[in-house]
C-alpha positions, 0 to 999 in steps of 0.5 A: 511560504515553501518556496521561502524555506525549502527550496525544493518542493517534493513531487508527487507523481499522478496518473489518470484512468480514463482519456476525456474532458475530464482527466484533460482538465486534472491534468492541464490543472497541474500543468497551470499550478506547478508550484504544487509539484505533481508530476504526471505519469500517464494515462490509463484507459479503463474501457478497451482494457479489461486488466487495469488493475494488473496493469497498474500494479504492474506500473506502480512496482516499477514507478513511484506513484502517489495518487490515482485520478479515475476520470469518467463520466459513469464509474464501474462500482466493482472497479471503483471498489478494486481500486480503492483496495488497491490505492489502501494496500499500496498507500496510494490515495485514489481520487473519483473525477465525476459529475456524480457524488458516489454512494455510501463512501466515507469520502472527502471533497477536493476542488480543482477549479471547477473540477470536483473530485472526491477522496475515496482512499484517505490515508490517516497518516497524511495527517502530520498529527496522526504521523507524531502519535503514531510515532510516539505509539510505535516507540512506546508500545515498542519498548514495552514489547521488547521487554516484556514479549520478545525477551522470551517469545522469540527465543521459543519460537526460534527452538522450535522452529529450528527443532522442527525442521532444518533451515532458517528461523526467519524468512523475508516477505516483500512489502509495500511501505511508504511511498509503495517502495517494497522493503524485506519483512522478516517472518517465521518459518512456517514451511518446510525450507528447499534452496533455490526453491520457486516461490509458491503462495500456500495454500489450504492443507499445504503439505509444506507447512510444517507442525510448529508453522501450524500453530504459529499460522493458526495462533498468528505469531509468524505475523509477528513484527521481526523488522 
């Protein structure tokens, strides 16, 4: 039925952790039924490299990747978990390929051939229905922030920011959206500003932080959506 009405079918690119029986057979799966349009990104071996997770946020900034396949026989449970946090912070789906079901995991359960696998980062909005509420939520409580909020709160802030200390209202802050492509979200100012300034994660007691960035961080209003 795709291929009748799109003639293009999206790829979806995948790599595997772990080289053996396992990611062997995921990937000569794909191979077989291409018309599911995965496209294999490469292998990533969990046992001789201690960084993986650096490793494949490193790959994952600079390739498009839609799901993870962590292929082995005896899964680290503190990798699993790290991969798992990674997979939900980076809208990536992590799949478990594994002779064994793992514990206490709120899982869903997928088959390829005679391969099971189990789905440990779901992502709610794969779902179109979830996508169409979410959508008609945004749109809605949107509109009622606008009015409601914004009108007066962000001018506020904007003064008192400005009174506080030179330099911009806003700054931009990467994240990661769909499909793990980075895009600009516009925050408060909560730090004293410098030009060509190197990037430096604050930390506790920070004497960048300004006395209006104070409350705002305490009071959570720079995590206010502004993009």
């Amino acid at each position: 039925m795709r291929r009748l009405f799109i003639k293009d079918i999206p790829l979806r690119n995948y790599i595997l952790i772990g080289r053996n029986g396992l990611s062997e057979g995921i990937r000569k799966y794909y191979l077989v039924n291409s018309q599911e349009g995965y496209r294999f990104g490469g292998y990533f071996d969990h046992e001789s490299n201690p960084q993986l997770l650096h490793r494949l946020t490193e790959f994952c900034k600079k390739n498009e990747v839609h799901e993870i396949f962590y292929c082995v026989d005896n899964p680290s449970t503190t990798q699993l978990q790290q991969l798992v946090s990674f997979g939900l912070d980076s809208l990536i789906k992590v799949k478990l390929i594994s002779g064994g079901t793992p514990q206490n995991q709120a899982i869903q359960f997928d088959k390829y051939d005679q391969i099971p696998a189990f789905d440990l980062a779901t992502l709610p909005l794969d779902e179109y229905r979830n996508q169409i509420i979410k959508r008609m939520f945004d749109l809605i409580f949107s509109m009622i922030f606008l009015v409601t909020v914004f009108s007066w709160l962000y001018p506020l802030l904007a003064v008192l920011i400005k009174w506080d200390s030179k330099g911009p209202v806003f700054f931009i802050q990467l994240r990661n959206g769909l499909k793990n492509h980075p895009f600009g979200c516009y925050k408060f100012r909560t730090m004293s500003f410098e030009q060509d300034a190197e990037f430096k994660q604050a930390t506790q007691n920070d004497p960048r932080i300004t006395r209006v960035g104070k409350f705002l961080r305490k009071s959570s209003f720079d995590e206010l959506p502004n993009s």
